[in-house]
Structures are given as structure tokens and as C-alpha cells.
C-alpha positions as CSV (number, residue, x, y, z in Angstrom):
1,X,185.5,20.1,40.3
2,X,183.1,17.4,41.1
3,X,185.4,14.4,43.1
4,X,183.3,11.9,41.9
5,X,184.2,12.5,38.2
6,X,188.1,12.2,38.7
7,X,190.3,9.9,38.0
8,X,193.3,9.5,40.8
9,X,197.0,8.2,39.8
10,X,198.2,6.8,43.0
11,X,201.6,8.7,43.7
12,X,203.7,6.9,46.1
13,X,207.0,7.5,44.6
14,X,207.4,4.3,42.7
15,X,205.2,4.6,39.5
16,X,205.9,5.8,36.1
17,X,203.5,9.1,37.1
18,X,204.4,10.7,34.3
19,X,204.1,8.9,31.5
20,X,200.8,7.0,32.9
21,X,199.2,10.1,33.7
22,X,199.8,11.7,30.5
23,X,198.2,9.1,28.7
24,X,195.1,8.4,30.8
25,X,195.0,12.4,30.7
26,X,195.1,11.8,26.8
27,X,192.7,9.1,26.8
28,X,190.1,11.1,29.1
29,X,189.8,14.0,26.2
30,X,186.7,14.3,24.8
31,X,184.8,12.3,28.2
32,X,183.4,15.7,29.7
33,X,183.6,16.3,33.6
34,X,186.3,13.8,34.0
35,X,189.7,14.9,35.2
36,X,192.9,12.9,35.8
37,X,194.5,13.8,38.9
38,X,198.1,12.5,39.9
39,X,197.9,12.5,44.1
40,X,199.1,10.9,47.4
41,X,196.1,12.0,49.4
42,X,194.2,9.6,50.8
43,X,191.2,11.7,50.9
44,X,191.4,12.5,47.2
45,X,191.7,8.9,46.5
46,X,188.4,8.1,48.6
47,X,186.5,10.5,46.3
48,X,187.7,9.4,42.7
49,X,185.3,7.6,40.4
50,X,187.9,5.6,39.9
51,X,191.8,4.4,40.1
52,X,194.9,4.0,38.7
53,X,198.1,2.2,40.6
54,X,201.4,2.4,38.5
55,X,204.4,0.5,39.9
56,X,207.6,0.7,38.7
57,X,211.1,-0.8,40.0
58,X,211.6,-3.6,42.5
59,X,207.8,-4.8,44.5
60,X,208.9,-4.7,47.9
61,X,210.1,-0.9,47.5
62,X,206.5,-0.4,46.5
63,X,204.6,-2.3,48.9
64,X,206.8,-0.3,51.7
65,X,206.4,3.3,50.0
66,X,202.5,2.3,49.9
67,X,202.3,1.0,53.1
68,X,204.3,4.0,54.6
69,X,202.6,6.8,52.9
70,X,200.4,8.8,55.1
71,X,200.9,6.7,57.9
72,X,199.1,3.6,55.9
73,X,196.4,5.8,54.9
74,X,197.4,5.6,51.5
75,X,197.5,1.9,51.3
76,X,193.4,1.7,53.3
77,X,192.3,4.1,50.5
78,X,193.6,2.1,47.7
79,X,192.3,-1.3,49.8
80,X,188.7,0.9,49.8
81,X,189.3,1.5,46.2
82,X,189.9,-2.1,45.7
83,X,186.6,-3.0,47.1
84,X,184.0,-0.8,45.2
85,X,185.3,1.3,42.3
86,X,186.9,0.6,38.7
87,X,190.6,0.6,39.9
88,X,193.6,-0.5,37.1
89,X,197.3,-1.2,38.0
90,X,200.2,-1.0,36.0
91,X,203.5,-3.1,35.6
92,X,204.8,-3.7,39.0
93,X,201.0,-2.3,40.0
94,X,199.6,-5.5,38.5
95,X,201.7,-7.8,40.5
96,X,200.9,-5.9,43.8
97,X,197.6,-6.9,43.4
98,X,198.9,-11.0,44.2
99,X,199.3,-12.2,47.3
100,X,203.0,-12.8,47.4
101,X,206.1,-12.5,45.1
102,X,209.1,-14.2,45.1
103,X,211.3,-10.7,44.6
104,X,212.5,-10.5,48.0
105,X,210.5,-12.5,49.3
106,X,207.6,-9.6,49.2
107,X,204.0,-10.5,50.7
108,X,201.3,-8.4,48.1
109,X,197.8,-6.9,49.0
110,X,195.7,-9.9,48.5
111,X,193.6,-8.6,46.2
112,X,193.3,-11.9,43.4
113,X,194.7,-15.4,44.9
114,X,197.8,-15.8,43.0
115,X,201.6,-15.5,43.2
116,X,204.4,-13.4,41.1
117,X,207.5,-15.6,40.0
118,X,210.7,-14.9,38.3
119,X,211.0,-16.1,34.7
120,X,212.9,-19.5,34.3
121,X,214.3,-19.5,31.0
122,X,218.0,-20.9,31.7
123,X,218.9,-23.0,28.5
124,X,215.9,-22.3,26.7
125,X,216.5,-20.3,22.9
126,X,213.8,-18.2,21.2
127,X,212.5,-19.5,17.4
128,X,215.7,-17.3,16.1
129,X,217.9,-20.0,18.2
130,X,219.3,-16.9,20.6
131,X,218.3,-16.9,24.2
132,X,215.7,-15.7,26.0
133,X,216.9,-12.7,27.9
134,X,215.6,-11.6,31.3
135,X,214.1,-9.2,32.0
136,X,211.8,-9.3,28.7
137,X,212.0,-6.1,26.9
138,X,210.5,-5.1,24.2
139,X,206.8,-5.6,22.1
140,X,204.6,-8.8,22.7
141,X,201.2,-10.4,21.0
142,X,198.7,-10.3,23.9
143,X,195.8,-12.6,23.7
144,X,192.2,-12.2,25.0
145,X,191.3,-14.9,26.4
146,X,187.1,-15.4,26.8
147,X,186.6,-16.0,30.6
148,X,183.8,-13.4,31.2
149,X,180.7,-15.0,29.9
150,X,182.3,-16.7,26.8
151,X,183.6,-13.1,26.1
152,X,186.7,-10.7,26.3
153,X,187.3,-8.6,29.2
154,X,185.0,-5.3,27.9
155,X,188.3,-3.9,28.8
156,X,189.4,-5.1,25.5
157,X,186.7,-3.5,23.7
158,X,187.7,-2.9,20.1
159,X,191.0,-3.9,20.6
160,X,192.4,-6.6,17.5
161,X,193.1,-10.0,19.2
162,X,197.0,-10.5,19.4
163,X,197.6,-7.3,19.3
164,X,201.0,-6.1,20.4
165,X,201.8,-4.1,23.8
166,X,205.1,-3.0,25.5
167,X,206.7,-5.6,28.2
168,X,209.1,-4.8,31.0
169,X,209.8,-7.1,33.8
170,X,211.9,-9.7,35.1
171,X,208.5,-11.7,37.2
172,X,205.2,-12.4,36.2
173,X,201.8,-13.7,37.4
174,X,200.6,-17.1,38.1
175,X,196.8,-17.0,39.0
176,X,195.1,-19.5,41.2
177,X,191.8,-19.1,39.2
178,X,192.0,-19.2,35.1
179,X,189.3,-16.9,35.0
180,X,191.1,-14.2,36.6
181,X,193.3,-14.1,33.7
182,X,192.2,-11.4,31.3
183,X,195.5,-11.7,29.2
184,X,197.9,-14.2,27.8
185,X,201.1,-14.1,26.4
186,X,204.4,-15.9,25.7
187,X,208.0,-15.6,26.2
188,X,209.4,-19.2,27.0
189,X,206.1,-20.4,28.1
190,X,202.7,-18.9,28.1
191,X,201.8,-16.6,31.3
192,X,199.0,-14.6,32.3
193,X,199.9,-10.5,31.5
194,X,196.7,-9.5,32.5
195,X,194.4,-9.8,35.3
196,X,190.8,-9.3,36.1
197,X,188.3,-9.5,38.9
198,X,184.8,-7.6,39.3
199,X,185.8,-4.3,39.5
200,X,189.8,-4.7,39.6
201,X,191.9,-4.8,36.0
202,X,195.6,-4.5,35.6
203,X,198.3,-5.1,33.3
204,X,201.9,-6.4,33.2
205,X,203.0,-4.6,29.8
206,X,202.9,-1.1,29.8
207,X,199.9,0.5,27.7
208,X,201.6,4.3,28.5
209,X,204.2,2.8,25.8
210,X,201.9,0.7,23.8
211,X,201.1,3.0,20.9
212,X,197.5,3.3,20.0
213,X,196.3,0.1,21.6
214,X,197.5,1.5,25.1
215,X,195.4,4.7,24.5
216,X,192.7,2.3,23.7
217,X,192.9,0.1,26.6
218,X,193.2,3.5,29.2
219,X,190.1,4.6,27.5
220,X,188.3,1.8,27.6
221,X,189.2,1.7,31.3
222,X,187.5,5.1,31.8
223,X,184.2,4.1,30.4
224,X,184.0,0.8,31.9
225,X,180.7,0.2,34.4
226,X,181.9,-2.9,35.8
């Protein structure tokens, strides 16, 4: 197996390996020489093409199980990954990517200028006059927004505008810079759900649970040359 043509799903005992590695495994068939490998190893993680970082539960048990995994080593390869290859995160993944959330308290890696908040829905009711319940659960339109040249993110490629993905989550994303955000949605108020920077593009719905438009959006992901 060449090194270069894997794709590494970061295991550090928080993410939703399963299911996200099943589905980028389904959406790598029929794109020859590359193979989806679910790892802790730094080293294997230095030699992908490319990365995915799932995240699942509260953030600050998944920035200390990153940072603690193989004495840091982990967290540096992922930081490396950050810097020069097509690397994706997932969910609580997405959010690690900020610099600081206010679960816990928990400083982020940096990695977009930007914070994670808690939703603030107290009072508020939905169109159907019941109340907006937290965490969000459940399917959600996501709109593209064009911030890369007066285009969608080519992450998007061939997906329908508005389409519907699966949500999760109790906090959510507030960018410093609009044009990090790759995709909008609402519940209450309108939020960013998806962010993008050169090589870096993460989601805070889950496309492992989003039908075919997940599928879509992992593939796209695969063939991206950012």
C-alpha cells in the first residue's frame, strides 16, 4: 500500500469511527489506489494524502484525548496535517478546529479565528409555536453560501442548494471571518455549520447520517485538490 494514497480517520477515542469510516470507505469505492484507514499513529497520519477528524461527545474530552495520545504526537501530526493536506472534521471535529469554546471553558487548536457558543434559544418557539429544544436533533436545510470566488465551496460540488443534512449538538460556530463560512443554517437564528479555509473543511451536521448528500459531500472531499 502506497501511504500517500490513504485516507487516515484520526482515532483518539472520541469520534464516531465507525460510522464515519464506513462511509468515507463507501464513498472511496470506485477511486482506485485509495484506501481509508481508521488509526492513532502518528506516523500513519504523517503519510496520508489526506485527513479525517471525527469528534463526538463533550470538546474538552476531545481536545485532552488528542492532546494525550501518543504523548502529543497525535495532536503535532494532525497540527502537520492542518498545515499542508486536505484534512475534514466532523461534528465536535469541526468545532475543534476554533480557537476556544465555551463548553467547559475548552481552548481549541487555532486552526480558523473563531469561537464555539451554546445555543440561546430560552423563550424563543419554532414556526409550529413549540420550542426550540437543545440540543438540535434532527434534519436541517444547509445553505451554500458563495465566498470562494463568487462560488460554492467545490466541496459542495453537485450537491442541491438547501439540501438537508443530519444535526447533533448543543454549541455551534461563530467565525471571525464571513468567508470562512462554507455553510449556513438555521435553528433560532442563522449560524455557520460549515467551515472552510485553504486546505481545511469541516462540518457541524453529520454527513455519516445524511443519506446520499453525506456520501456526496465525503466524496467530493476525496477528490478535492485544494
Amino acid at each position: 500500500m502506497n501511504p500517500a494514497s490513504t485516507v487516515a480517520v484520526i482515532d483518539y477515542g472520541m469520534g464516531n469511527l465507525r460510522s464515519v469510516s464506513q462511509a468515507v470507505q463507501h464513498a472511496a469505492q470506485g477511486l482506485e489506489g485509495l484506501k481509508v484507514v481508521v488509526t492513532n499513529d502518528p506516523e500513519v497520519v504523517l503519510a496520508a494524502e489526506r485527513v479525517v477528524l471525527p469528534g463526538q461527545g463533550a470538546m474538552r474530552d476531545c481536545m485532552r484525548e488528542l492532546r494525550e495520545a501518543h504523548g502529543g504526537g497525535l495532536l503535532q501530526a494532525v497540527l502537520d496535517a492542518a498545515s499542508r493536506k486536505p484534512l475534514m472534521g466532523v461534528c465536535v471535529g469541526m468545532q475543534m478546529l476554533l480557537e476556544h469554546s465555551e463548553e467547559q471553558d475548552t481552548p481549541g487548536l487555532g486552526l480558523l479565528p473563531g469561537r464555539v457558543v451554546r445555543f440561546r434559544l430560552e423563550g424563543q418557539t419554532q414556526p409550529d409555536g413549540s420550542r426550540y429544544k437543545v440540543p438540535q436533533m434532527g434534519w436541517n436545510r444547509v445553505h451554500q453560501p458563495a465566498n470562494h470566488g463568487g462560488q460554492v465551496h467545490p466541496v459542495w460540488a453537485g450537491i442541491p442548494q438547501d439540501s438537508y443534512f443530519y444535526f447533533v449538538h448543543s454549541y455551534h460556530a461563530v467565525v471571525d471571518n464571513p468567508q470562512h463560512s462554507a455553510g449556513e443554517t438555521d435553528y433560532g437564528s442563522r449560524f455557520t455549520c460549515a467551515v472552510a479555509r485553504d486546505n481545511i473543511f469541516a462540518t457541524q451536521f453529520h454527513p455519516e447520517k445524511s443519506a446520499a448528500h453525506g456520501l456526496a459531500l465525503y466524496r467530493n472531499f476525496l477528490t478535492w485538490r485544494p
